[in-house]
DRENTIMI-93423 format. One line per 3 residues: number of its first residue (from 0); for each residue x, y, z of C-alpha. Coordinates in Angstrom, 3 decimals. Layout:
NUM = X,Y,Z | ...
// end
This chain:
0 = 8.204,8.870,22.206 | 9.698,6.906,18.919 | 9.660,7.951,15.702
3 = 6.957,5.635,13.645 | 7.520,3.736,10.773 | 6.154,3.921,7.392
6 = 4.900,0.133,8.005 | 3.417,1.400,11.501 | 1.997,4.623,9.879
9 = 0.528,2.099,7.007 | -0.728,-0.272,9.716 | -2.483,3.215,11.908
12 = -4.280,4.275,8.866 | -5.403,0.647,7.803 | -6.871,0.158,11.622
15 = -8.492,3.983,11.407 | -10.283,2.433,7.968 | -11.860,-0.468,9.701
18 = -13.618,2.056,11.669 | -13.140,-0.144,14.862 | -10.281,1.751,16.175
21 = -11.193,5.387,17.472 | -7.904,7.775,17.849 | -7.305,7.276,21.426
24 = -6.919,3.470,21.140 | -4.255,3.934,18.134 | -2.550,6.412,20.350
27 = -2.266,4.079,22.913 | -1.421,0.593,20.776 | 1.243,2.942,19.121
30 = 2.333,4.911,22.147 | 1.840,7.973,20.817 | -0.285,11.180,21.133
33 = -3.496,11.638,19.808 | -2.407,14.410,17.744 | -0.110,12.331,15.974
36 = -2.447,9.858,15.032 | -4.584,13.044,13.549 | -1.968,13.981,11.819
39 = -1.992,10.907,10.270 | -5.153,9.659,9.468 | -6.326,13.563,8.748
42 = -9.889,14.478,8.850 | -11.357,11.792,7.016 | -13.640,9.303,8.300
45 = -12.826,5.476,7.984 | -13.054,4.350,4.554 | -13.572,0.316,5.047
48 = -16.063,0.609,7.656 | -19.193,-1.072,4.738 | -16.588,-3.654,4.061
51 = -16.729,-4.749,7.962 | -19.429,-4.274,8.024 | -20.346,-6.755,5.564
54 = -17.577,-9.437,6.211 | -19.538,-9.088,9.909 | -22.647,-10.074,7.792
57 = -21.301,-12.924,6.237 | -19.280,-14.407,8.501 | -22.922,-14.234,10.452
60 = -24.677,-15.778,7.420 | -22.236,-18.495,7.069 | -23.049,-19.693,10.791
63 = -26.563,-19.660,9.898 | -28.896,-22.543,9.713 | -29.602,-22.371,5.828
66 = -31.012,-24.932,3.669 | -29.106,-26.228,1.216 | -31.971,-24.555,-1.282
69 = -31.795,-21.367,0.588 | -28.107,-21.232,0.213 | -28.288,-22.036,-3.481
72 = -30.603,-19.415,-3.999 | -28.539,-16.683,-2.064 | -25.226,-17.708,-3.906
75 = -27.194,-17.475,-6.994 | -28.288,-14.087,-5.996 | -25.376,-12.729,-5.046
78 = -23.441,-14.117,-8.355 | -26.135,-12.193,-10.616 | -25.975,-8.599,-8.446
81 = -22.292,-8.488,-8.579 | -22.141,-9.743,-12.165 | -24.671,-6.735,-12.876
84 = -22.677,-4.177,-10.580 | -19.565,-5.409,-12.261 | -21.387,-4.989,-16.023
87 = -22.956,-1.184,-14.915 | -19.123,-0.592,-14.018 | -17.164,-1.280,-16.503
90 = -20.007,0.540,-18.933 | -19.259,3.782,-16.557 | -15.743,3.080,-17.719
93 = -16.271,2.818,-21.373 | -18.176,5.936,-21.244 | -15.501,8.013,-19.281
96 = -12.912,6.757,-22.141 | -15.015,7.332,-24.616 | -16.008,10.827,-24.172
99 = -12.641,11.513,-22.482 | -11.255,10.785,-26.313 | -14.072,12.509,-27.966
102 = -12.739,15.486,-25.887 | -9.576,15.242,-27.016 | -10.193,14.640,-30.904
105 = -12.572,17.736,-30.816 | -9.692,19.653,-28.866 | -7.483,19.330,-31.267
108 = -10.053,19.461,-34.329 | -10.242,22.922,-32.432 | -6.680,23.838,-32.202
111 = -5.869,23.059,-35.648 | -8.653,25.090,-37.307 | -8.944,22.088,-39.781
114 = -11.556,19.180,-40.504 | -10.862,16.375,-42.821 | -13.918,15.891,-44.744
117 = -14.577,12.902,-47.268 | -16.071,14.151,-50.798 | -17.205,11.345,-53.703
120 = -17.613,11.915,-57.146 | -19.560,9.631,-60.100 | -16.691,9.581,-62.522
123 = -19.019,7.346,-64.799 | -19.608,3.862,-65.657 | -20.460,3.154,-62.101
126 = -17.017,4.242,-60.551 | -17.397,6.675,-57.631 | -13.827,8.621,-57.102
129 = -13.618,9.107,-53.249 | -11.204,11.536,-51.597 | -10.581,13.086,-47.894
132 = -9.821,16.758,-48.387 | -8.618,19.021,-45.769 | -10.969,22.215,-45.175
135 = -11.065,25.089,-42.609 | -13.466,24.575,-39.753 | -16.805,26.893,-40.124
138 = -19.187,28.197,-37.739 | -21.521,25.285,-37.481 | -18.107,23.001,-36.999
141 = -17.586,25.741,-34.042 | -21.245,25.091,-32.691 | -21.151,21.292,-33.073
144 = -17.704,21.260,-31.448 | -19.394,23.380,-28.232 | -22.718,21.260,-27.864
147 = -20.364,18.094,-28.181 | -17.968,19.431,-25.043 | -21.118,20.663,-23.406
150 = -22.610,17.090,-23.298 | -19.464,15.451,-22.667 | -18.754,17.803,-19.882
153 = -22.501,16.764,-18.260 | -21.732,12.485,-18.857 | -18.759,12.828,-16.896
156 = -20.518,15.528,-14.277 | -17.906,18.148,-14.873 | -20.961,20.720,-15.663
159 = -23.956,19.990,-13.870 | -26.703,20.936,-15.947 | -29.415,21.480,-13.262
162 = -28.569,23.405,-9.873 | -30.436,21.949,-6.931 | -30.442,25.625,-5.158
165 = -33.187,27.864,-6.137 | -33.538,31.479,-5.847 | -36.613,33.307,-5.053
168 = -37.337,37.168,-5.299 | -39.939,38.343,-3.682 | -41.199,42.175,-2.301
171 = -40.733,42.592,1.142 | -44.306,44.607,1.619 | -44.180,44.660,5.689
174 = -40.749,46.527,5.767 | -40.840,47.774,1.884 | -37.052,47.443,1.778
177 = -36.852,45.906,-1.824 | -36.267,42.836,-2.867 | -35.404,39.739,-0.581
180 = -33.479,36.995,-1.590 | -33.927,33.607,-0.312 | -32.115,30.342,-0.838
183 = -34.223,27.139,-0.781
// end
């Protein structure tokens, strides 16, 4: 049995992803055992199988007998979901990098113990003196700090803020051995 290559382990785990190739038939294109082919696609289940799926679709649609309004229609369709899917996405993204960096600036607002805070003064005739002054965090910065990690940590579903297991306690009266616990 030979030794595979990177290109032929590459080319395995691209074939397990289409989801059209089960182990034993990459064993046997590769000439290899089944357990090496496990051992390199691992436990997962084929990745690219929705993409087939819908090149499959496609392909089937293009064959079709459309009307030229019908096809209009779908290619308009299809523009305006994926221009929409591409729009919620890149949101997502500004979102992550946003409260990624709100993390950080309130991580190290936290580690240095400091705030800068801007104070203004009427120095008269109209002319307001402004200055940024460097002050000691306080209790409330503290609390504001925690609420702003704690929502932070739920927009990028670190923390999830509602479990979807209950518990239930109830008396066990038939046996009277205590309390039961049960896991809905």
């Amino acid at each position: 049995m030979a030794k595979l290559s990177e290109t032929q382990k590459n080319n395995i785990v691209a074939k397990w992803n289409t989801g059209e190739y089960n182990k034993s038939q990459l064993a046997k294109a590769y000439k290899v055992t089944e357990k090496v082919i496990r051992n390199i696609v691992g436990l997962e289940k084929p990745s690219s199988v929705d993409i087939v799926e819908a090149q499959v679709m496609l392909e089937k649609y293009k064959k079709s007998e459309k009307s030229p309004n019908e096809v209009t229609a779908i290619n308009s369709a299809v523009a305006h979901r994926l221009k929409q899917e591409f729009s919620d996405d890149n949101n997502r993204i500004k979102i992550y990098e946003t409260t990624t960096s709100i993390i950080e600036k309130v991580q190290t607002l936290i580690e240095n113990g400091k705030a800068q805070k801007a104070t203004t003064a009427n120095i008269g005739d109209g002319v307001i003196e402004s200055n940024i002054i460097e002050t000691d965090l306080q209790s409330a910065d503290y609390k504001n700090a925690q609420e702003t990690i704690d929502k932070a940590s739920i927009t990028l579903g670190v923390n999830q803020r509602h479990s979807s297991s209950q518990l239930s306690i109830q008396n066990n009266q038939t046996q009277n051995t205590g309390v039961k616990i049960e896991w809905a």
